[in-house]
N, CA, C and O atoms as CSV, one atom per row, in Angstrom:
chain,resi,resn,atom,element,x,y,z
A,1,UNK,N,N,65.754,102.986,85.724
A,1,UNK,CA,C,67.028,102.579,85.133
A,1,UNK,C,C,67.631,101.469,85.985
A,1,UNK,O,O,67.854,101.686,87.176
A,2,UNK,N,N,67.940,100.146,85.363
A,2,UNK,CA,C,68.544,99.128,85.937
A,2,UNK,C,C,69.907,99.031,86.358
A,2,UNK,O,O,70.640,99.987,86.612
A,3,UNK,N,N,70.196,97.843,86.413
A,3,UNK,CA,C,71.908,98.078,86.714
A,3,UNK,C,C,72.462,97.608,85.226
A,3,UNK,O,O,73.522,98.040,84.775
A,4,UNK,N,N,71.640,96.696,84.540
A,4,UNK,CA,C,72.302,96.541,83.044
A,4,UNK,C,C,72.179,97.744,82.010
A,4,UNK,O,O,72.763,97.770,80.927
A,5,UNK,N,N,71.237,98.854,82.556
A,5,UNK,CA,C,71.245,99.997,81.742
A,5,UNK,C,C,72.517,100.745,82.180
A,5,UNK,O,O,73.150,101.279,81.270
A,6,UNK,N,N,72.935,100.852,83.296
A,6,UNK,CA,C,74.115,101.539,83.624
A,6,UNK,C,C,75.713,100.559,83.064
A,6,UNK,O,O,76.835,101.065,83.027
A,7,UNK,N,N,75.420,99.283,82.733
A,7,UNK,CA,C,76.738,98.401,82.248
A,7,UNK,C,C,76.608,98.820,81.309
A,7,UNK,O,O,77.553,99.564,81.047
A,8,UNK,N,N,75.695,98.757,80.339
A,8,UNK,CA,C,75.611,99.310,78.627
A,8,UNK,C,C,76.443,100.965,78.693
A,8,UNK,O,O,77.390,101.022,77.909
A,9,UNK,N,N,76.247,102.007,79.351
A,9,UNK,CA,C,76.490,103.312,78.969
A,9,UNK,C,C,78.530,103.108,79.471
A,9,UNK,O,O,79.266,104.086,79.343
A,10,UNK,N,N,79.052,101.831,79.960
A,10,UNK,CA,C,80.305,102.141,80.035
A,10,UNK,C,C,80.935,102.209,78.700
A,10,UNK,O,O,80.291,101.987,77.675
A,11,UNK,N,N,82.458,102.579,78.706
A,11,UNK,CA,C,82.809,102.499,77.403
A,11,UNK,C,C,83.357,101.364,77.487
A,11,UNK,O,O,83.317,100.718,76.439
A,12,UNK,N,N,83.829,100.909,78.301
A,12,UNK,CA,C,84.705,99.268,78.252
A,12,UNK,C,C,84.541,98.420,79.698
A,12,UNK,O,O,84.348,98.784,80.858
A,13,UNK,N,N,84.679,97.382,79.187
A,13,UNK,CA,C,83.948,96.280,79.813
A,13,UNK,C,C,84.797,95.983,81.282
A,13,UNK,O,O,86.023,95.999,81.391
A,14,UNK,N,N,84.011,95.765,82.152
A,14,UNK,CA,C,85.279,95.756,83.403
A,14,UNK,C,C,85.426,94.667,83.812
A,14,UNK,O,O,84.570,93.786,83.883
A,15,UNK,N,N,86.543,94.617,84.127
A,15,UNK,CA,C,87.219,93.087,84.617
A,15,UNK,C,C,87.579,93.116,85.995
A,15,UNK,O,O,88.002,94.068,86.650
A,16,UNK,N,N,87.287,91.591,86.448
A,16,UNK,CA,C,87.623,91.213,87.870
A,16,UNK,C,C,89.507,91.642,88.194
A,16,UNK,O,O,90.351,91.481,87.313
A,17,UNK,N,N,89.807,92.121,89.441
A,17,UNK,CA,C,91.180,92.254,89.694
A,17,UNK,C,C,90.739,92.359,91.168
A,17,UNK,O,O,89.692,92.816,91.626
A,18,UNK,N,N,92.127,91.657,91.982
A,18,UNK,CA,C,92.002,91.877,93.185
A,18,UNK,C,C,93.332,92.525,93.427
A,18,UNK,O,O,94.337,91.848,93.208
A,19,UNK,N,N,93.443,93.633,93.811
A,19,UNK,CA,C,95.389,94.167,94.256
A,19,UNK,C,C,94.772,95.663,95.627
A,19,UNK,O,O,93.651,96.149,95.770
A,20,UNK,N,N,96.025,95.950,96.341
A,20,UNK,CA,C,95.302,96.920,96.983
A,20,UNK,C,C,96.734,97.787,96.729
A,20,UNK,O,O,97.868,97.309,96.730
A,21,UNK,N,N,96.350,99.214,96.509
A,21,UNK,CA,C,97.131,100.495,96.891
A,21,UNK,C,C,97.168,101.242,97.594
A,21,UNK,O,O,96.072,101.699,97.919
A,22,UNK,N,N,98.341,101.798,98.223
A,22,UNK,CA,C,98.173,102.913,99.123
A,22,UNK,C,C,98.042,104.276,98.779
A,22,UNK,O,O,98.614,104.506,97.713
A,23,UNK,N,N,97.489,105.292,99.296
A,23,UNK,CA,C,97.312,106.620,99.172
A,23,UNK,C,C,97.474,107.012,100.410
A,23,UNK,O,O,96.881,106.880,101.481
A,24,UNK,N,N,98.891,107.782,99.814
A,24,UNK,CA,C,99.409,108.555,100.988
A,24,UNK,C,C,99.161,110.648,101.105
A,24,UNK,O,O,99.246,111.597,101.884
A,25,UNK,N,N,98.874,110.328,99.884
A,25,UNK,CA,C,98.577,111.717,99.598
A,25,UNK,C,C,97.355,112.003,98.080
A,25,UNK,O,O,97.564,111.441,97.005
A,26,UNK,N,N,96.310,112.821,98.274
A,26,UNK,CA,C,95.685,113.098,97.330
A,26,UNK,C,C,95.579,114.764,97.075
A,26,UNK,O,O,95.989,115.590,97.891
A,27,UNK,N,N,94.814,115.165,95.508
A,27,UNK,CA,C,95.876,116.361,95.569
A,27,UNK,C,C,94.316,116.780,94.133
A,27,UNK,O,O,93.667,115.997,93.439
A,28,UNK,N,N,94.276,117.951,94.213
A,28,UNK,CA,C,93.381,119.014,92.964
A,28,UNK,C,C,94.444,119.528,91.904
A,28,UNK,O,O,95.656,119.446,91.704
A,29,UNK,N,N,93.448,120.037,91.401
A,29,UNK,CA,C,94.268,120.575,89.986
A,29,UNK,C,C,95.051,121.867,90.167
A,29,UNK,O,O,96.069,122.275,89.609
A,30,UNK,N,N,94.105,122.505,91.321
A,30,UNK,CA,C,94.482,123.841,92.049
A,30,UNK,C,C,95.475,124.207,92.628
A,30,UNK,O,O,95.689,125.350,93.034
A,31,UNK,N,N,96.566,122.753,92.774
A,31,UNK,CA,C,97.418,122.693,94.128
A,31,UNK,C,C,96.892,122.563,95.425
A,31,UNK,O,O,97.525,123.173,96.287
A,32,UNK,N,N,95.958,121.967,95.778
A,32,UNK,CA,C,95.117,121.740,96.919
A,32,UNK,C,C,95.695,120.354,97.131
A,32,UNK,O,O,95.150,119.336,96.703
A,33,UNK,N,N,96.679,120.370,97.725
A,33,UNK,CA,C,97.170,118.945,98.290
A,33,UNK,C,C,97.037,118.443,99.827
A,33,UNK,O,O,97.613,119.118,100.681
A,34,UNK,N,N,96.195,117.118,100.285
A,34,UNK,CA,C,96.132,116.722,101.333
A,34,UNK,C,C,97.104,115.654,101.308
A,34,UNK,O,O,97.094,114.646,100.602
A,35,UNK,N,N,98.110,116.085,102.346
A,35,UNK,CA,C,98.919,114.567,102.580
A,35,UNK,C,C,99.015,113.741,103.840
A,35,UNK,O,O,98.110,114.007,104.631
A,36,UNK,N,N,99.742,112.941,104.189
A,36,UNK,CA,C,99.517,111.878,105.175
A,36,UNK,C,C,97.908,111.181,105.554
A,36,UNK,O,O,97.438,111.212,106.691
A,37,UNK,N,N,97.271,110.624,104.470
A,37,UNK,CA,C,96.390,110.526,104.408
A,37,UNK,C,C,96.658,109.050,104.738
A,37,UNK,O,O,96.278,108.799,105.882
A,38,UNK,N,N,97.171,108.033,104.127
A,38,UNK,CA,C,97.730,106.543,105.116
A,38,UNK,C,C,96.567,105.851,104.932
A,38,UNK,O,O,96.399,104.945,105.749
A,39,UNK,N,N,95.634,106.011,104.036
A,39,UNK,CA,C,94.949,104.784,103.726
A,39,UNK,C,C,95.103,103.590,102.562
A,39,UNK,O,O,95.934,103.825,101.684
A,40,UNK,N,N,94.478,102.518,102.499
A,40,UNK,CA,C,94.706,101.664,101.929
A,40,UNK,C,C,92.830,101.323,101.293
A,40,UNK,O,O,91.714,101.312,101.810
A,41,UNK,N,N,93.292,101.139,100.204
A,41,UNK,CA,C,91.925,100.784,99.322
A,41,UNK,C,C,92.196,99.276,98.465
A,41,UNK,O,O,93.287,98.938,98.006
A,42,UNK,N,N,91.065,98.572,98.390
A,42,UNK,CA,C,90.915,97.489,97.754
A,42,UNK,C,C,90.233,97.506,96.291
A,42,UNK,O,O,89.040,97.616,96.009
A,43,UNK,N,N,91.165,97.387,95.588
A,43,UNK,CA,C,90.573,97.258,93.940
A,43,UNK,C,C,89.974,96.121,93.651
A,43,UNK,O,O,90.422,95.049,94.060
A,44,UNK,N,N,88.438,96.253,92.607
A,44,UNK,CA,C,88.185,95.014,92.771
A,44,UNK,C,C,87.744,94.830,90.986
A,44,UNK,O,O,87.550,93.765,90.400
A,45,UNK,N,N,87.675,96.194,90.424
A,45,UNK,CA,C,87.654,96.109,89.274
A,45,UNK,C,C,88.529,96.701,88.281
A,45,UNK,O,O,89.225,97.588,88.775
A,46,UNK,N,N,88.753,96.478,86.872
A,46,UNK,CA,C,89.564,97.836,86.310
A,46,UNK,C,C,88.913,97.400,84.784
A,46,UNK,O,O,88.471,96.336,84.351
A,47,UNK,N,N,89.064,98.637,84.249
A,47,UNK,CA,C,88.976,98.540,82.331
A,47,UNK,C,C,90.103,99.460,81.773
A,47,UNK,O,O,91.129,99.923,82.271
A,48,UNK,N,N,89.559,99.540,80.636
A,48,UNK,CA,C,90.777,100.293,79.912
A,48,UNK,C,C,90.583,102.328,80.738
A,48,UNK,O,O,91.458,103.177,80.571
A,49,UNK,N,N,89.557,102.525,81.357
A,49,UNK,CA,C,89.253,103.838,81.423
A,49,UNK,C,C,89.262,103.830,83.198
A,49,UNK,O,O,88.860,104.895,83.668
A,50,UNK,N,N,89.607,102.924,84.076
A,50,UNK,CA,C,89.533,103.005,85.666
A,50,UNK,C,C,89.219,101.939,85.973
A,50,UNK,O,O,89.447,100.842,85.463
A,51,UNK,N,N,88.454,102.365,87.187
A,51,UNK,CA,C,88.686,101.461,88.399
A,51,UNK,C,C,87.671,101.171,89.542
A,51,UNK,O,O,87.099,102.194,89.917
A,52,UNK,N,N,87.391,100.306,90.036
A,52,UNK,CA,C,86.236,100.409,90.893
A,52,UNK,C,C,87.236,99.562,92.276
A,52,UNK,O,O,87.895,98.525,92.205
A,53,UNK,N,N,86.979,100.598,93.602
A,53,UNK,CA,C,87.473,100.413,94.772
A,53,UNK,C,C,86.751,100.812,95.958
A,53,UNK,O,O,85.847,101.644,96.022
A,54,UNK,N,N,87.460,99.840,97.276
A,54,UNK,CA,C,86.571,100.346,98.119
A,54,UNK,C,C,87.214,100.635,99.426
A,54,UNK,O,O,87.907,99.700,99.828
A,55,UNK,N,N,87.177,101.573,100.120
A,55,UNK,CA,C,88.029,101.781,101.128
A,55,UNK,C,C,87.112,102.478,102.308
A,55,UNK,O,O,86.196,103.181,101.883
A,56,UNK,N,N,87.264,102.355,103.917
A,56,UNK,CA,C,86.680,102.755,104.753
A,56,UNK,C,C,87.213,104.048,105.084
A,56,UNK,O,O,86.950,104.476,106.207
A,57,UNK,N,N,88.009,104.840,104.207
A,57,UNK,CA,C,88.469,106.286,103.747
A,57,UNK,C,C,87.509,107.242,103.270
A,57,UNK,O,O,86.852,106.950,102.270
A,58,UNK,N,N,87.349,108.272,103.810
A,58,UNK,CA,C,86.185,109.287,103.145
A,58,UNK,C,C,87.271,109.854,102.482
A,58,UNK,O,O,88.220,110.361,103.081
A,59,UNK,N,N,87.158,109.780,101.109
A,59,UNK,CA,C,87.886,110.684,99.854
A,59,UNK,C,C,86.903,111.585,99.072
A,59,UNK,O,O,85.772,111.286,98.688
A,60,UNK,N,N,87.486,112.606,98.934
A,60,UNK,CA,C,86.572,113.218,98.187
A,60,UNK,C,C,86.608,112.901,96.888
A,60,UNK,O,O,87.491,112.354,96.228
A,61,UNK,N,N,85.178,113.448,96.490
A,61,UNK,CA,C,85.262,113.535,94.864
A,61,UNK,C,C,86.029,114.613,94.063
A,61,UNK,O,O,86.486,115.649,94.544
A,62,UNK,N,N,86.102,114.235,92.815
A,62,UNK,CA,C,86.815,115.267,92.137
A,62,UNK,C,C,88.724,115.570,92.495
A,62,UNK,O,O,89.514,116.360,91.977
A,63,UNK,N,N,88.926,114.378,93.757
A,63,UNK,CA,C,90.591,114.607,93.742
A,63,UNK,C,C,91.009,113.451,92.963
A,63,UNK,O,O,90.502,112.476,92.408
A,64,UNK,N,N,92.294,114.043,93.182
A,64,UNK,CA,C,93.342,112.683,92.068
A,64,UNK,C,C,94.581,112.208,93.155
A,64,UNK,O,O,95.285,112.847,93.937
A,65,UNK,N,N,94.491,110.871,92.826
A,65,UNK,CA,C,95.877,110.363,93.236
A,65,UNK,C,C,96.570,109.538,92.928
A,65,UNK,O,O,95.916,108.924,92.085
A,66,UNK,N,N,97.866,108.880,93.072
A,66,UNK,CA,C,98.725,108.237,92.070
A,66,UNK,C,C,98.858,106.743,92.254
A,66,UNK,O,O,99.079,106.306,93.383
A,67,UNK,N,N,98.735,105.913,91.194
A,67,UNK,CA,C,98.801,104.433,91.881
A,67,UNK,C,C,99.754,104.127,90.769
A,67,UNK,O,O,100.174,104.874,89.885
A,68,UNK,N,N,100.077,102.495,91.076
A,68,UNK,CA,C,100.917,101.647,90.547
A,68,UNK,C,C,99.740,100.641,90.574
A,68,UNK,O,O,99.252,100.032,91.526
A,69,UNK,N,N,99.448,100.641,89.370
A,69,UNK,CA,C,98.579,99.307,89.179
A,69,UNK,C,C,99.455,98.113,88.529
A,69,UNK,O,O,100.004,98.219,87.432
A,70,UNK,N,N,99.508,97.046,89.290
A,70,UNK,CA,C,100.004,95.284,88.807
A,70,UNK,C,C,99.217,94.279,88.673
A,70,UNK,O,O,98.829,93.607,89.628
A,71,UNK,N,N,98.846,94.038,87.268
A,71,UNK,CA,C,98.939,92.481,87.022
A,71,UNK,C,C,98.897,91.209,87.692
A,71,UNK,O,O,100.111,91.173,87.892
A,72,UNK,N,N,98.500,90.176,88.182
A,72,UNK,CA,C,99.511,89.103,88.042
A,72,UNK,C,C,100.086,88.517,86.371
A,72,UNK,O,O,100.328,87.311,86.327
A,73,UNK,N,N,100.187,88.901,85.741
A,73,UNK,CA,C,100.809,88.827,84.565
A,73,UNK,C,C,102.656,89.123,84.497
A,73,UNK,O,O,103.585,88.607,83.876
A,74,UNK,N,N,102.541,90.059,85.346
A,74,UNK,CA,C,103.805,91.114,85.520
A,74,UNK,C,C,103.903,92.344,84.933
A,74,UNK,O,O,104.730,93.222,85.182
A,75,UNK,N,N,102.845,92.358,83.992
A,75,UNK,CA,C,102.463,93.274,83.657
A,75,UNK,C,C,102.118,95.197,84.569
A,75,UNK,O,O,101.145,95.315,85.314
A,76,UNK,N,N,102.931,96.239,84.340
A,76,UNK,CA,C,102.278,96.825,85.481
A,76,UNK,C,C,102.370,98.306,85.067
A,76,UNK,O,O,103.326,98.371,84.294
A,77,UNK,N,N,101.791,99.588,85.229
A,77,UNK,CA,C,102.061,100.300,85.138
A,77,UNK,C,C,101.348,101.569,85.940
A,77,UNK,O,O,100.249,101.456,86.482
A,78,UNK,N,N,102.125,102.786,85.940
A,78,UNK,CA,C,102.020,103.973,86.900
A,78,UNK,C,C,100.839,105.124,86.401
A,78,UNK,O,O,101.056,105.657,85.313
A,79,UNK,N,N,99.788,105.465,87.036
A,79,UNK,CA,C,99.019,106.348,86.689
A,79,UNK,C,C,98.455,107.409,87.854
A,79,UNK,O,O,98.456,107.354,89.084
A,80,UNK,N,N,98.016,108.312,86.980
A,80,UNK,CA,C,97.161,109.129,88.115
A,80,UNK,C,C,95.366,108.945,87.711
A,80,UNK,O,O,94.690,108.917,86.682
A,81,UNK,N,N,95.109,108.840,89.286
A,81,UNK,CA,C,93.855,108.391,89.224
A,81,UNK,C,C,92.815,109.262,89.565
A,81,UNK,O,O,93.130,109.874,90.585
A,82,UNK,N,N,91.501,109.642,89.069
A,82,UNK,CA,C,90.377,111.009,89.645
A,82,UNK,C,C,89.518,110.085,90.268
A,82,UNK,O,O,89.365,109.002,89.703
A,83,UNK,N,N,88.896,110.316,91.384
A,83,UNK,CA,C,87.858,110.043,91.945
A,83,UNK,C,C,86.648,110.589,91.178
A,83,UNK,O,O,86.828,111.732,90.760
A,84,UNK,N,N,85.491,110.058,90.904
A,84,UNK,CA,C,84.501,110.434,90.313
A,84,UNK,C,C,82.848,109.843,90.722
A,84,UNK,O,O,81.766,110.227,90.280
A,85,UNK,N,N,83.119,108.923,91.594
A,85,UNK,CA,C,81.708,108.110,91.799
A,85,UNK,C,C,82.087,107.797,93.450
A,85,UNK,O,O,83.252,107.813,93.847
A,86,UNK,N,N,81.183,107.576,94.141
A,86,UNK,CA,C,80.879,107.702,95.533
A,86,UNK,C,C,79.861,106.725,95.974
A,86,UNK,O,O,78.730,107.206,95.904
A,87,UNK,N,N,79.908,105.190,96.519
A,87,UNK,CA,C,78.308,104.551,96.514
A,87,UNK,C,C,78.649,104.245,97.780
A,87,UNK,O,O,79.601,104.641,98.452
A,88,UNK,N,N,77.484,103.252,98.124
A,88,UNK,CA,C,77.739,102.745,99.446
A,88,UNK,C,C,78.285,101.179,98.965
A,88,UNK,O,O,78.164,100.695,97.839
A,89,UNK,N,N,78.878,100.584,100.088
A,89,UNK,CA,C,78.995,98.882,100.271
A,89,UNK,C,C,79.232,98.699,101.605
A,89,UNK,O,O,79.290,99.517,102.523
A,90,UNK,N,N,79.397,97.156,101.579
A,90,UNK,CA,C,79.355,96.470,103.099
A,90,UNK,C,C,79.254,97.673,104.281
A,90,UNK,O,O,79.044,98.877,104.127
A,91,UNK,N,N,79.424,97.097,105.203
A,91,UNK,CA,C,80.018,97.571,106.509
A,91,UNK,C,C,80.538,99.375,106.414
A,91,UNK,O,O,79.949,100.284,105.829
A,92,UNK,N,N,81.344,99.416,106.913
A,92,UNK,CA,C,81.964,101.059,106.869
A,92,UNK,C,C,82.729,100.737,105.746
A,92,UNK,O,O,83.950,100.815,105.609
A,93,UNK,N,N,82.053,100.444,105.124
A,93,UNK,CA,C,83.049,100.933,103.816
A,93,UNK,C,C,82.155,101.429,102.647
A,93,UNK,O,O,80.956,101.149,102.644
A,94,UNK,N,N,82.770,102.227,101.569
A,94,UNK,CA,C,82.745,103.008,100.858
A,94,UNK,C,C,83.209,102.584,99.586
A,94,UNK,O,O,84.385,102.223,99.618
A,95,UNK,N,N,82.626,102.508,98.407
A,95,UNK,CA,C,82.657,102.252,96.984
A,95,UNK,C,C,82.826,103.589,96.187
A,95,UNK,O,O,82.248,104.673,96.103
A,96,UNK,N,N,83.834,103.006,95.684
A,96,UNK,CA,C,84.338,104.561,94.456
A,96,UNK,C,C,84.490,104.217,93.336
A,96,UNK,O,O,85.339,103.337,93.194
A,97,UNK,N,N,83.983,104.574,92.428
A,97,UNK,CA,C,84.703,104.660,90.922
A,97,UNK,C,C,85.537,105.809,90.572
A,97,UNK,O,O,85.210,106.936,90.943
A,98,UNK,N,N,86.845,105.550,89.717
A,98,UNK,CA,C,87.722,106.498,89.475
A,98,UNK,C,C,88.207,106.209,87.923
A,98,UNK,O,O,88.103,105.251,87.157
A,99,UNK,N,N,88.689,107.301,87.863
A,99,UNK,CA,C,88.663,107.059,86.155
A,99,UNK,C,C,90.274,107.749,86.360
A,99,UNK,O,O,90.675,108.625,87.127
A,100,UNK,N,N,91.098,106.786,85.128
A,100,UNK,CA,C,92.422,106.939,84.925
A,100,UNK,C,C,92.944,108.610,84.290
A,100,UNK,O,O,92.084,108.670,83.412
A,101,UNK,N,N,93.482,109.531,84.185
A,101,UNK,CA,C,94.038,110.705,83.365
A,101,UNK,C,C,95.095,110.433,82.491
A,101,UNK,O,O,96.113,109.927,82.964
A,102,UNK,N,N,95.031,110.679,81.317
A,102,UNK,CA,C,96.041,110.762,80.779
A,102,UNK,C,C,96.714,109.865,80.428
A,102,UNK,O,O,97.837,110.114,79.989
A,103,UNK,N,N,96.156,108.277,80.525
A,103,UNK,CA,C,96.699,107.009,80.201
A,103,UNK,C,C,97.009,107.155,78.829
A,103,UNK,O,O,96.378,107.667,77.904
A,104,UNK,N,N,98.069,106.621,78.885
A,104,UNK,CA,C,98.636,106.858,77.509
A,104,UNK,C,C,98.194,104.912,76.443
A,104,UNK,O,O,98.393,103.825,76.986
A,105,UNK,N,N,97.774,105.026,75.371
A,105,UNK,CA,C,97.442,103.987,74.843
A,105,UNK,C,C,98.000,102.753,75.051
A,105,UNK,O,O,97.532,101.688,75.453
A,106,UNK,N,N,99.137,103.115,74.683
A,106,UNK,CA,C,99.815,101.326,74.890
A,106,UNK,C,C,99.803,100.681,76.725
A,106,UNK,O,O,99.848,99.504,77.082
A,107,UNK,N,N,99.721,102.013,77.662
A,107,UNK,CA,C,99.380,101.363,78.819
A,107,UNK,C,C,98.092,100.669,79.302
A,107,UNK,O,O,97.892,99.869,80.217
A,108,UNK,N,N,97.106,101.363,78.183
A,108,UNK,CA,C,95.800,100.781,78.561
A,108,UNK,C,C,95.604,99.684,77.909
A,108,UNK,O,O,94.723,98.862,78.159
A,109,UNK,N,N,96.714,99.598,76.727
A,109,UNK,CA,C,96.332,98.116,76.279
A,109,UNK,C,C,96.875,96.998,77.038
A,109,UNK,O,O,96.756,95.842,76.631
A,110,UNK,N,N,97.506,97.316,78.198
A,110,UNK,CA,C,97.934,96.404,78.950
A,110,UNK,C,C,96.579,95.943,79.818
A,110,UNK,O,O,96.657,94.945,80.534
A,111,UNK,N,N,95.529,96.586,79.742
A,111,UNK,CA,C,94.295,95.942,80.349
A,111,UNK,C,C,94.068,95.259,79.542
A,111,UNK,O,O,94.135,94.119,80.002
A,112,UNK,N,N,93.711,95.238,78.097
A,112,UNK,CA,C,93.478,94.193,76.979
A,112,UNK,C,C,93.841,92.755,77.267
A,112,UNK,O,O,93.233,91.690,77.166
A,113,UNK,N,N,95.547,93.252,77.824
A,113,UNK,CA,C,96.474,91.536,77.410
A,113,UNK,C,C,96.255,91.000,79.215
A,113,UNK,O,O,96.756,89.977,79.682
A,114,UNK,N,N,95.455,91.920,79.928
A,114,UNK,CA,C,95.289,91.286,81.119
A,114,UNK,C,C,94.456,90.856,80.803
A,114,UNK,O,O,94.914,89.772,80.440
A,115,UNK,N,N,92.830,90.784,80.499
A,115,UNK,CA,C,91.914,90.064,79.710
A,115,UNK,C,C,92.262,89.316,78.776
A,115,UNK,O,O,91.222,88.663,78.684
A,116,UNK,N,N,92.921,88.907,78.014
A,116,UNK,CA,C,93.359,87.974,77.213
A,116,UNK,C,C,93.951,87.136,78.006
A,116,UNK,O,O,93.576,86.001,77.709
A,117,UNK,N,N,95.035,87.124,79.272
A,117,UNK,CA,C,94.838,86.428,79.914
A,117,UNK,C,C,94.138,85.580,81.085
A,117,UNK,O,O,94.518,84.462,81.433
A,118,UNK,N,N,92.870,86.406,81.734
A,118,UNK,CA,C,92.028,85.669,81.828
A,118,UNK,C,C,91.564,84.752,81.264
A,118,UNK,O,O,91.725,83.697,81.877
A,119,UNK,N,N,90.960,84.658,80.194
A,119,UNK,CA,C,90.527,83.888,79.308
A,119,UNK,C,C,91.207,82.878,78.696
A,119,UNK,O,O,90.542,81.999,78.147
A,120,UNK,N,N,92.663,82.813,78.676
A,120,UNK,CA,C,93.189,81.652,78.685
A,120,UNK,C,C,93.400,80.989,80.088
A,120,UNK,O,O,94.234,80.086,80.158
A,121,UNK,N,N,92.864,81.281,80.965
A,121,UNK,CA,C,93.004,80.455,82.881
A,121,UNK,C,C,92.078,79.705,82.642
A,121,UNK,O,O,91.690,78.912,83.500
């Protein structure tokens, strides 16, 4: 299995973004909350369904935590995010994919009109 066999099985197409968030606290469904956690991760992708980031943070899989994702559009909005994928990259750092909960439609179409503006740059 290639890497274009794994682009085909996404549901939506991912787009370049550069922004970074903090996570100060990540947390289970259980009430299993770790806080003062004080790292910072670099986003480098997003679609309508998450996110691809990379941080020299060991996070586990399967937690969630809360971001403010922005635009340069001005466009921006608040979600909770699951960890779900774990790879390697560069140096000490660490590649994650995370997938959004509970995004409500019209926020994800704000990834749409961020791609629409790409494409007019």
């Amino acid at each position: 299995m290639g890497v274009n066999d794994n682009q085909e099985r996404r549901r939506y197409k991912r787009l370049p973004i550069e922004l970074k968030l903090e996570i100060d606290e990540i947390f289970k469904q259980d009430n299993v909350i770790v806080s003062n956690i004080g790292t910072s991760i670099s986003v480098y992708d997003i679609s309508r369904s998450g996110i691809g980031f990379v941080s020299e943070a060991n996070l586990p899989i399967g937690y969630y935590f809360r971001g403010n994702i922005q635009f340069g559009n001005g466009d921006f909005f608040r979600v909770v995010i699951q960890i779900v994928r774990l790879g390697e990259a560069e140096g000490n750092l660490k590649a994650y994919g995370a997938e959004f909960v509970g995004l409500a439609p019209f926020l994800a179409d704000k990834v749409d009109h961020y791609e629409r503006s790409l494409k007019s740059n």
